[in-house]
N, C-alpha and C positions, 0 to 999 in steps of 0.2 A: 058461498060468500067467504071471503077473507078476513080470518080474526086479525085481532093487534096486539099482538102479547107485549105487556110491559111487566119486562125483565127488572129486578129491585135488586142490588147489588147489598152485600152485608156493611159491616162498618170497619173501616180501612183497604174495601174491595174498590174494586173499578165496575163500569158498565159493560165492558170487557172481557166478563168472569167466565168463567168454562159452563157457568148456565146459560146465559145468554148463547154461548158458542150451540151450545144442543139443541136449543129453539133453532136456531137457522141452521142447523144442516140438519134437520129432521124434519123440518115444515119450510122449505124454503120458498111456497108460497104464497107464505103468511107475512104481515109487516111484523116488522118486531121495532119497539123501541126502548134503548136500554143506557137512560142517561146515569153521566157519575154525577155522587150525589155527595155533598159535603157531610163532616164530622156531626156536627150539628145537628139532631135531629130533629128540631120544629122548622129548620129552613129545610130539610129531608121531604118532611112531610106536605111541605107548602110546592115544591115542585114535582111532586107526586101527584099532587091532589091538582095542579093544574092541569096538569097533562091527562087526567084523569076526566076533569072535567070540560077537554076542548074532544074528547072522545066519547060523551056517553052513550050519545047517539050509533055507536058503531058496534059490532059485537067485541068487545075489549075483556080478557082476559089477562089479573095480574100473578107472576112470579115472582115470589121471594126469598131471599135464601137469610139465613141467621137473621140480623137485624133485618136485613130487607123483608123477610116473611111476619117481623112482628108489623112494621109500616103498612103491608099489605093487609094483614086481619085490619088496622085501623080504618085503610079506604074502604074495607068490605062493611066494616060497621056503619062508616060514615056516607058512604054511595051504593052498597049492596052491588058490588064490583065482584063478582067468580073469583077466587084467589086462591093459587096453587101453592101453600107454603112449602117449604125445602128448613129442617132444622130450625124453625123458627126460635130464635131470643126473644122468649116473651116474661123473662124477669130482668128487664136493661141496666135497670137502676143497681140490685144487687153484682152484677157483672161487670160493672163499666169501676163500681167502688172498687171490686176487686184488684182493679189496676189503676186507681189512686195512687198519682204520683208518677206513674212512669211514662218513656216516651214509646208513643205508640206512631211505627211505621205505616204508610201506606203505599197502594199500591202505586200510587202515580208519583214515587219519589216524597212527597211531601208528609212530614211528622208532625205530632202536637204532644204537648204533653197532658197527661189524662188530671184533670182539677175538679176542685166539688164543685163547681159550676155545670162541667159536664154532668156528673151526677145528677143535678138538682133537675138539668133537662129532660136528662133520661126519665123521672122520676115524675116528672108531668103527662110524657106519653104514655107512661106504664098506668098511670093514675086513669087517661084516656081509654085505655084497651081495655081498664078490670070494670069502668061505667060501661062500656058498650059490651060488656059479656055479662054484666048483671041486668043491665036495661033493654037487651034487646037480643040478644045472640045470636048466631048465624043462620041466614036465611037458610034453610033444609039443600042440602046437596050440591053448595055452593062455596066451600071452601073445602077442600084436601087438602091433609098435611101428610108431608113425606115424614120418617123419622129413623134416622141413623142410631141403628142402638148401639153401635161403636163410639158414639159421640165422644170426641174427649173434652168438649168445653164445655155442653148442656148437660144437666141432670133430666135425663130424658123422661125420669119417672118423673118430676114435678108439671115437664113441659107437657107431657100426656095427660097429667091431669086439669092443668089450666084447658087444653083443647078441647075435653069431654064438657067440663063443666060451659065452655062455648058450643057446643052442640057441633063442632065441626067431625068429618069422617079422617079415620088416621090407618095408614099402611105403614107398617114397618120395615125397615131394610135392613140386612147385618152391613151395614156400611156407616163409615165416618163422618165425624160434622162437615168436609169438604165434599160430603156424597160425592165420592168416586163410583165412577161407573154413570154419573148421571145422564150421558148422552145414550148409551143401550136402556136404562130406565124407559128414557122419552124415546126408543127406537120399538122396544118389546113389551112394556108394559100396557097389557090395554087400557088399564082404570085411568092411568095416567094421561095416555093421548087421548081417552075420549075425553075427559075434563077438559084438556090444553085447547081439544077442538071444539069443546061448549057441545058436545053431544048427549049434554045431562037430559034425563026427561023432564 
């Protein structure tokens, strides 16, 4: 049977991103579907969670990268949705503050500039993720996280530990927050294709 990976791009990425590129020439089998998704993370989350939910009937497995992988744990919370994070940002709020104030490029040409507004939204998802990993945590061998211990944007010791205290499984890689390398990942690594293929027991 034919999974449907939905690819979660990060925050100022595109649907476009070089994960997405690695799901379909690795599995070109498989559907993939991998919309951009605005600045905004409660309208993020609301076209996630739809397309999540005109899917659940199917074997649907999601990918996440930086932002996209904390949006991901959130569907997994909220639909117990397989979710393959890639460097998940799962402290938004202190991150996004961090660039308070300046303008932030994206990839489809269009900029904003980063305001407490943003903050305060980021700050309602993150409020979201730390209820569903104290109220419920991840279903048993249904979310992987990738994790770049070259990371230069995550503190990866923090992000390791919000992920244990979620119950979720973690592989390390000597690679960067842009996981390079990530189409040989999904080429050679087994743990990884047999998750992407939902070959969990």
């Amino acid at each position: 049977m034919k999974n449907i990976f939905l690819n979660i791009h990060g925050f100022g990425s595109s649907g476009a991103n070089s994960k997405a590129a690695a799901l379909s020439e690795n599995f070109p089998e498989h559907e993939l579907i991998s919309p951009d998704l605005p600045p905004d993370p409660i309208e993020s989350l609301e076209i996630i969670e739809t397309i999540v939910l005109e899917n659940m009937n199917r074997p649907l497995v999601l990918q996440g990268s930086s932002m996209g992988g904390l949006y991901s744990l959130i569907m997994h919370f909220r639909h117990s949705v397989p979710a393959l994070l890639i460097n998940p940002a799962l402290t938004p709020a202190a991150l996004v503050r961090n660039r308070l104030g300046d303008t932030y490029e994206f990839a489809n040409g269009d900029s904003i500039l980063i305001s407490e507004d943003h903050v305060n939204r980021f700050a309602e998802v993150e409020d979201e993720l730390n209820r569903g990993i104290a109220e419920k945590g991840v279903r048993s061998g249904e979310v992987l996280a990738l994790i770049g211990e070259q990371d230069e944007l995550l503190d990866q010791k923090i992000m390791k530990s919000i992920l244990r205290k979620a119950g979720a499984d973690i592989i390390s890689y000597n690679t960067d927050h842009r996981f390079e390398g990530y189409e040989q990942t999904c080429r050679h690594d087994i743990k990884v294709r047999e998750f992407l293929l939902n070959l969990r027991d």
